[in-house]
C-alpha positions in Angstrom: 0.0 0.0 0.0 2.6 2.4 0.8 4.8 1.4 -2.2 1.7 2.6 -4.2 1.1 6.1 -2.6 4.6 6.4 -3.0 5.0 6.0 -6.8 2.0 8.5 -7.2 2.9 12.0 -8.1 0.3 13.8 -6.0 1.6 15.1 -2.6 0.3 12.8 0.5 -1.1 13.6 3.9 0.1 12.1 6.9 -2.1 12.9 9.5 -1.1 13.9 13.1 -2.8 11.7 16.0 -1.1 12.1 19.1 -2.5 10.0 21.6 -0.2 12.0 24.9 -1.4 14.4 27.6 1.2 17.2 26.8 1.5 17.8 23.1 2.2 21.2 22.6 -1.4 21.5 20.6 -3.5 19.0 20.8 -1.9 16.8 23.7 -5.0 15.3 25.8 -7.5 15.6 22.9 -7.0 12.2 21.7 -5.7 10.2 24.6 -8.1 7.8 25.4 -8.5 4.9 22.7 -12.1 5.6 21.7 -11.3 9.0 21.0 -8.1 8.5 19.2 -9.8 6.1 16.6 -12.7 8.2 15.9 -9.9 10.9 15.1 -8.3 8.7 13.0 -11.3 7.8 11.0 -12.1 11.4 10.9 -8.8 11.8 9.5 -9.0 9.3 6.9 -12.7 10.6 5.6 -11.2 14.0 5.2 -8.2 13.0 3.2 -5.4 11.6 5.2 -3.6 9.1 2.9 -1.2 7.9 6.2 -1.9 8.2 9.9 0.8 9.0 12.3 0.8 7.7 15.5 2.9 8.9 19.0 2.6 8.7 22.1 5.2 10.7 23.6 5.6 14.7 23.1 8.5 16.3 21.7 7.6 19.7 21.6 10.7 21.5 23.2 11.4 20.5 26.6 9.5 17.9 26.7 10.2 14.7 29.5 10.8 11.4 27.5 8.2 8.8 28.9 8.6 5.1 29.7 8.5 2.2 26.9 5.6 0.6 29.2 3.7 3.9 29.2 4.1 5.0 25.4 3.2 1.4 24.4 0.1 1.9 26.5 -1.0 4.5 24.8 -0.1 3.9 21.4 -0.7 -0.1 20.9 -4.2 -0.5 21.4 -4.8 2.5 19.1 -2.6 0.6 16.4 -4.3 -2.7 17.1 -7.7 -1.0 16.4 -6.8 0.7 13.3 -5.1 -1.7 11.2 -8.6 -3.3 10.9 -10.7 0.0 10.4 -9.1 2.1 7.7 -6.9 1.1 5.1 -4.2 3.5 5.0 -0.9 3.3 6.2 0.1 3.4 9.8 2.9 5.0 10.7 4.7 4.8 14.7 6.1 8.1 15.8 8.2 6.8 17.8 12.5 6.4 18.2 12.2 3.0 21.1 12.7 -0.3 19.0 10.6 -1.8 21.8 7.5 0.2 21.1 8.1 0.0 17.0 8.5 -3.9 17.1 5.3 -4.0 18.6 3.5 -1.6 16.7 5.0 -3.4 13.4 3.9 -6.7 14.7 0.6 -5.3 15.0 0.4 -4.2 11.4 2.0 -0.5 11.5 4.2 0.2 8.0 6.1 2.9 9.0 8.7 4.3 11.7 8.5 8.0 12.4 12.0 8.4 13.9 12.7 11.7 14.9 16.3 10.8 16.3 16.7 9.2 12.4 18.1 5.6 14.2 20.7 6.9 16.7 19.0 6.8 20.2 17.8 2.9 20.1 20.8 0.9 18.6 18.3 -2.2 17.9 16.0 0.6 15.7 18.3 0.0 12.8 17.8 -3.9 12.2 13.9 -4.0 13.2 13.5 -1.5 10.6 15.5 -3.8 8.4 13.7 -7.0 9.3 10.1 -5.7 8.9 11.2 -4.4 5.3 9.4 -1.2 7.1 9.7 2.3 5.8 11.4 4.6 8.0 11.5 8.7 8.3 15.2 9.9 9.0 14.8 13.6 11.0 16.8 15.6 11.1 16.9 17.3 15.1 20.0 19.1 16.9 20.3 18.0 20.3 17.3 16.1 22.1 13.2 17.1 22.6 14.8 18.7 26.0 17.7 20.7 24.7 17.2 21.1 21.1 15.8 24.5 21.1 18.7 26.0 23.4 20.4 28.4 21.4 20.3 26.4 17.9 23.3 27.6 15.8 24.4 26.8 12.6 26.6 28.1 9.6 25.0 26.3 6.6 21.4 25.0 7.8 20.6 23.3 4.8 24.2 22.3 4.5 24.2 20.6 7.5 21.4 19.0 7.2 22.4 17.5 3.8 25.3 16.2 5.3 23.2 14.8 8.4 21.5 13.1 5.8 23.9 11.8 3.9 25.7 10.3 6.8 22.5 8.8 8.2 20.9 7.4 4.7 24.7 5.8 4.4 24.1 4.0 8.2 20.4 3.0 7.3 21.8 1.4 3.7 24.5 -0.8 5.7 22.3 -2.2 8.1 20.3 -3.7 5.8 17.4 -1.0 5.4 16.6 -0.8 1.6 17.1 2.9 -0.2 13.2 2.7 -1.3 12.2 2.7 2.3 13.7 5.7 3.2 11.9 9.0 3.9 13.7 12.3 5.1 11.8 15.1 7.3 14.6 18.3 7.4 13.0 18.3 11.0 11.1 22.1 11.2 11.1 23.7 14.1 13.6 20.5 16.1 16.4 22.7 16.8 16.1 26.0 14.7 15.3 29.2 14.7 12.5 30.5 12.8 14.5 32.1 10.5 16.5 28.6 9.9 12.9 27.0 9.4 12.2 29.5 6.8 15.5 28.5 4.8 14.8 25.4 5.0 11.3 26.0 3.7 12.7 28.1 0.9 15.7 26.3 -0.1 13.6 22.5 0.2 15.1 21.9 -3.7 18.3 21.6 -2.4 17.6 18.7 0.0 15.6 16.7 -2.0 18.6 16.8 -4.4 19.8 14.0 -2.6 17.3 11.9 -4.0 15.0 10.7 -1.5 11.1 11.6 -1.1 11.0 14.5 1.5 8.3 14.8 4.6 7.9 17.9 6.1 6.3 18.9 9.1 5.3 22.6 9.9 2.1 22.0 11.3 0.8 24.8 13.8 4.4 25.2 15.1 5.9 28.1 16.9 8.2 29.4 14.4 4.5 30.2 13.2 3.4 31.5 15.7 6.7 33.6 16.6 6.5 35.3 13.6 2.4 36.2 13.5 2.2 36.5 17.3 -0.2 33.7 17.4 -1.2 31.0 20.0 -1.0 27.4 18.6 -4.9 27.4 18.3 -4.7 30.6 15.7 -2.0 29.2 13.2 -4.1 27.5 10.5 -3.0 30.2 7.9 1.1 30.3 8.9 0.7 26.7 8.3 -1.6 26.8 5.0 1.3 29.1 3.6 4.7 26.8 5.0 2.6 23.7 3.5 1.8 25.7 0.2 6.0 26.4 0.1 6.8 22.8 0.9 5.0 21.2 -1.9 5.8 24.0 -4.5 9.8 23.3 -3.1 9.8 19.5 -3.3 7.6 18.0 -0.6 6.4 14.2 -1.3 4.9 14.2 2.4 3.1 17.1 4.7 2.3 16.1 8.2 -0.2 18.4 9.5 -3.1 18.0 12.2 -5.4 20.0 9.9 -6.3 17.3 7.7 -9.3 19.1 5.6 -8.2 22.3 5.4 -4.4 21.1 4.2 -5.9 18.5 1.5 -7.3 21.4 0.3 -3.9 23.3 0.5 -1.8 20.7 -1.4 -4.6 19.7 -3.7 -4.4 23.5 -5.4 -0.8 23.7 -5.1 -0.2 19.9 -7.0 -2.4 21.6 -9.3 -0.2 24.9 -9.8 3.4 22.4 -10.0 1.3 20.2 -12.5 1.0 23.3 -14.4 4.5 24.8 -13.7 6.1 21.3 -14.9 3.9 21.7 -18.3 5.4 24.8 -19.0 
């Protein structure tokens, strides 16, 4: 299934379900299992061609919680999913204990924001499962990473990240179609790197590999309009808009209507740009 979305041209949806008490907009919505399905389903019937899955923050200075406590949040939700829509489920998640689980239950993808280096065994269960996996891109930890972020090259760097990381995945056995790259908004950057990155997308996806991005509601949005995260629909409607027309094969946003609707007009402005 996800071989198929991938080979399509369109742009695809993943759609945000955080099933946590403390995401930085949505955290407690969603938490019980009832609630996060019907979200789920919602998702789907407005347009979400994958569904992403976590069950511990990492909004800035967030506490990392327990494998017991993420997998009881996050495998019952999986469970009851795999047999009620039929799009892909992806894990957020960097514990090879909560994705082997999640994988065995019928999830496709591993949303690694740590792109395999903070759970050694990540690397061959990725491998095994023949899963796809997103490599992100993050300076520092959830904790640290937004404590005076500084770089010379952003987009430099993070080419290089990924070139180091995408060589690493390859040699333990994960294949090169399986790999996704998310640049990593707003995980250790400034606004004004996030903007580069969002302007300057072209030169990352010159490595090769589909591209998600994530700049859904997120406080480089709201830094720059003065906006809570509950007032930030438009900031992201406009970093989605630049994503797609920059390279994007992925947008992971909680907004699922309202950004179909985004990336279905821009597809249709590149469509038209390409035909030139």
């Amino acid at each position: 299934m996800m071989n198929q979305l991938m080979h399509e041209e369109r742009t695809l949806l993943m759609g945000i379900l955080n099933v946590t008490p403390d995401s930085f907009y949505d955290g407690g919505v969603y938490l019980s299992k009832n609630a996060a399905v019907d979200r789920a389903l919602q998702m789907v019937h407005e347009g979400a061609d994958i569904i992403d899955i976590g069950g511990e923050s990492t909004r800035p200075g967030a506490e990392p919680v327990s494998e017991e406590e993420e997998l009881s949040r996050v495998l019952p939700v999986v469970e009851a999913l795999v047999s009620e829509v039929n799009v892909p489920i992806s894990i957020d998640t960097y514990k090879s204990t909560v994705a082997s689980l999640c994988l065995e239950a019928g999830a496709t993808i591993v949303n690694d924001i740590s792109a395999l280096r903070f759970d050694d065994a990540m690397m061959e269960l990725v491998a095994n499962y023949s899963a796809y996996v997103v490599l992100m891109h993050m300076k520092g930890t959830p904790r640290n990473m937004q404590d005076m972020p500084d770089y010379s090259d952003v987009v430099g760097e993070v080419e290089v990240f990924f070139e180091e990381r995408i060589t690493a995945a390859k040699s333990g056995g994960i294949a090169g179609e399986c790999i996704i790259l998310d640049p990593g908004i707003g995980f250790g950057k400034t606004p004004v790197h996030n903007f580069s990155i969002l302007s300057d997308l072209e030169r990352i996806s010159g490595i090769g590999f589909p591209l998600l991005v994530g700049p859904s509601r997120k406080s480089f949005i709201g830094i720059t309009l003065g906006l809570p995260e509950n007032d930030r629909l438009e900031g992201t409607a406009a970093s989605v808009t630049a994503a797609v027309l920059n390279g994007a094969k992925i947008v992971r946003v909680h907004d699922v209507k309202e950004m179909k609707r985004v990336i279905t007009i821009t597809d249709s402005i590149s469509a038209v740009r390409g035909e030139a």
